[in-house]
C-alpha positions in Angstrom: 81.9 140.0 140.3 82.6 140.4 136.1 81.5 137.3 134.4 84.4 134.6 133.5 83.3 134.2 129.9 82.7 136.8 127.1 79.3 138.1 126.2 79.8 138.7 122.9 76.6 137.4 120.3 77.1 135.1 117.4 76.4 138.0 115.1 79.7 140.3 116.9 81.4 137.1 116.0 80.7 136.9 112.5 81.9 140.8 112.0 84.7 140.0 113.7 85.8 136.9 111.8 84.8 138.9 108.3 87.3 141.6 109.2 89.7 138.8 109.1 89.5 138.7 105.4 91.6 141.6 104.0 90.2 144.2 101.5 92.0 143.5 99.0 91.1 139.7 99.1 87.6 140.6 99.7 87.6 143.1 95.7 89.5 139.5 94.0 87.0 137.3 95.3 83.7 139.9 94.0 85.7 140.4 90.9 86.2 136.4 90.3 83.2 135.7 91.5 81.1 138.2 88.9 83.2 137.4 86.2 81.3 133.5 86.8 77.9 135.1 87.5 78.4 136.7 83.9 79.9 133.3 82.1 76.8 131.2 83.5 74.2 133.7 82.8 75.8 134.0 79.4 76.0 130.1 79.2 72.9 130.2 80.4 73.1 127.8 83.8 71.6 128.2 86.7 73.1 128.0 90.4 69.5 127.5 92.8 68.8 124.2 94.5 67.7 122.3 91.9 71.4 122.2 90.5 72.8 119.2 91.7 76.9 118.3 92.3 76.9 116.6 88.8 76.1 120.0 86.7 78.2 122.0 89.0 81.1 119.6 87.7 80.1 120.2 84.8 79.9 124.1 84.7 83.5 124.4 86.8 85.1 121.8 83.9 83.6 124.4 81.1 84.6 127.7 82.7 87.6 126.0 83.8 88.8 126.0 80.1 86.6 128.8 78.9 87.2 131.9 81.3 88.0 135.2 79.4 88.5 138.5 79.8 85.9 141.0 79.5 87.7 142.1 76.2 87.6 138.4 75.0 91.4 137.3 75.6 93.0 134.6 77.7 94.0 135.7 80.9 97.4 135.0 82.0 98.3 131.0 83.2 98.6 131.7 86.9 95.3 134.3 86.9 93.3 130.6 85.8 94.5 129.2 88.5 93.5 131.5 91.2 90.3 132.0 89.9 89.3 128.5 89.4 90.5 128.0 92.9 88.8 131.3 94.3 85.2 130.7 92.4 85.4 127.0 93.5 85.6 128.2 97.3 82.7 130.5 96.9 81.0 127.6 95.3 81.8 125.4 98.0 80.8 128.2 100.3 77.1 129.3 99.1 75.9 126.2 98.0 76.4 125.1 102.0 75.2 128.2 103.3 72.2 128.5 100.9 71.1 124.9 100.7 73.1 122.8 103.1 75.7 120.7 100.2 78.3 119.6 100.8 81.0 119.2 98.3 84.6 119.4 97.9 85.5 120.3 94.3 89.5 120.1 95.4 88.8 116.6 96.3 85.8 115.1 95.4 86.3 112.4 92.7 83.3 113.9 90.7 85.4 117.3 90.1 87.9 115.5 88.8 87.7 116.4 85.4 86.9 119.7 86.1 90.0 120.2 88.3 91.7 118.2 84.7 90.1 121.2 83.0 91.8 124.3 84.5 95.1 122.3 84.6 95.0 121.5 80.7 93.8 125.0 80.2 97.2 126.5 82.1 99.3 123.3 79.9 97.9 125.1 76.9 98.8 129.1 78.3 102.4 127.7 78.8 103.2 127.9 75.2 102.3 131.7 75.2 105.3 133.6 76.3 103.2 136.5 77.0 100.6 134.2 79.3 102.9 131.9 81.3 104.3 132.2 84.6 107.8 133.5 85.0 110.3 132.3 87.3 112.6 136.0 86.6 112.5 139.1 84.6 114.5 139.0 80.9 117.5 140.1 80.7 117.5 143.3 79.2 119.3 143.5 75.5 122.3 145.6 77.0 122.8 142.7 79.4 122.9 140.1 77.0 125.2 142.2 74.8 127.5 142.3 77.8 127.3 138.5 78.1 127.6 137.8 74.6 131.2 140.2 74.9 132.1 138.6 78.2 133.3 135.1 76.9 134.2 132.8 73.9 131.5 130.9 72.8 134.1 128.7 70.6 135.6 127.4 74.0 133.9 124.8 76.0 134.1 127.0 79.6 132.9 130.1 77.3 129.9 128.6 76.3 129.0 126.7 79.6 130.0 130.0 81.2 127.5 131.8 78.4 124.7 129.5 78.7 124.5 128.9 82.5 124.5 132.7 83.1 121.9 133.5 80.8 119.8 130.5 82.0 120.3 131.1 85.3 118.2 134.1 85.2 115.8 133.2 83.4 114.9 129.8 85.3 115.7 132.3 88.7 118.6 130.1 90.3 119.9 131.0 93.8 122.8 130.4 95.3 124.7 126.8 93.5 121.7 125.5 91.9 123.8 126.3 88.4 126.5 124.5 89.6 125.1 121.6 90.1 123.3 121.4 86.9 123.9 119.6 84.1 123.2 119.7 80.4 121.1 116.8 80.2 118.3 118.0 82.2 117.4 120.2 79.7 115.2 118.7 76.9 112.7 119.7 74.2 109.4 119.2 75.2 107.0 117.7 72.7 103.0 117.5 73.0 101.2 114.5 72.9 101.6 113.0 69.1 105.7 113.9 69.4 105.8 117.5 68.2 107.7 120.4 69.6 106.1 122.7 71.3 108.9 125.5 71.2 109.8 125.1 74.8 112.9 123.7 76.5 111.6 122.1 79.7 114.0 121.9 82.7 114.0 119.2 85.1 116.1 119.9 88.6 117.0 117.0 90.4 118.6 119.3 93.5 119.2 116.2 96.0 119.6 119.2 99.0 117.1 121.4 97.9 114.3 118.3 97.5 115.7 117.0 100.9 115.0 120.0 102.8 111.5 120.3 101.7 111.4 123.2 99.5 109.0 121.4 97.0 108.1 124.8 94.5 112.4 124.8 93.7 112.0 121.3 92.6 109.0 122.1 90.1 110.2 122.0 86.8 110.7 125.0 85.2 110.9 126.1 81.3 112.7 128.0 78.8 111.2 129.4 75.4 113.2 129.9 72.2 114.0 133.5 71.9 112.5 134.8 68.9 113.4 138.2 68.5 117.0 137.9 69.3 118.5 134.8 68.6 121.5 135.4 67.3 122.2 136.9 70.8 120.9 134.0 73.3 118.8 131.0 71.9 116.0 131.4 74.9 114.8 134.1 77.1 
């Protein structure tokens, strides 16, 4: 008669719920998690027993705004997000296995201003158009030049036409979004003491889109000035 339950032991049950975990998620969370070993050592904390919840708050808030590089530059605005996010799991994670704490940096009110940290640090990466996040690719300089041909800018449906094109791209609208856009949700955005940051925040207010739950195409979105070309488009 075979046995009605599996005989498996608790250690063939780890292995097989670490194979769950796919290799490539296994290198990002070693990388992210040595690139923290190497800021604490060089920071000079410690992570044993004797650290209590209050100094890990305090070493997630600094490396939350600190992380690097290895060559000494910023990484880009959604890479401090994921490995905030990823180090504070690993956190979460050895500090229970190691020494039985529990702690929720995602939640707990004590990480608060650490979580504040990371966020202000990804507020500050936005103004780099080389570290934020993109919605779409640029359009490439033939395409413009093809757009700038295509209508008369000195008519009102030439430049709506114009504009709602290029901007379409850029912010990476689907389907009518454009069409149901309007000029005013488009503003400057200034920093705290009222000065211009050199980005054009966009606001959707997509009644269908919020309604049907798609949260991240309601996230507002942003233009920066174009620089390099503006006598082509005035963002990018």
């Amino acid at each position: 008669m075979c046995d009605r339950f599996g005989i498996s032991s608790v250690h063939e049950i780890d292995k097989n719920i670490a194979n769950l975990v796919p290799l490539n998620t296994q290198k990002s969370r070693s990388s992210a998690w040595k690139q923290f070993e190497s800021f604490c050592s060089e920071r000079k904390y410690c992570l044993n027993g004797d650290t209590n919840i209050k100094e890990l708050s305090r070493i997630m808030k600094d490396f939350g705004f600190n992380m690097k590089k290895l060559n000494g530059e910023d990484y880009k605005e959604e890479v401090v997000k994921t490995m905030w996010n990823t180090v504070a799991k690993l956190l979460q994670k050895k500090y229970y296995e190691e020494y039985r704490v529990s702690f929720d940096p995602f939640t707990d009110v004590i990480f608060s201003s650490a979580r504040k940290a990371h966020d202000a640090k990804r507020k500050e990466l936005q103004r780099d158009i080389d570290k934020r996040k993109r919605s779409a690719a640029s359009l490439t300089l033939e395409e413009h030049e093809n757009i700038v041909g295509l209508w008369d800018e000195e008519t009102p449906d030439g430049l709506q036409r114009k504009f709602y094109h290029i901007a379409a791209y850029e912010l990476a609208w689907r389907g009518g979004e454009a069409a149901k856009c309007l000029v005013t949700y488009f503003k400057e955005k200034r920093n705290n003491i009222g000065e211009l940051t050199g980005r054009i925040i966009y606001d959707p207010i997509f009644e269908k889109t919020a309604q049907g739950g798609a949260g991240r195409l309601c996230e507002k979105k942003w233009l920066t000035n174009n620089l390099k070309n503006s006598d082509r488009c005035p963002v990018r």
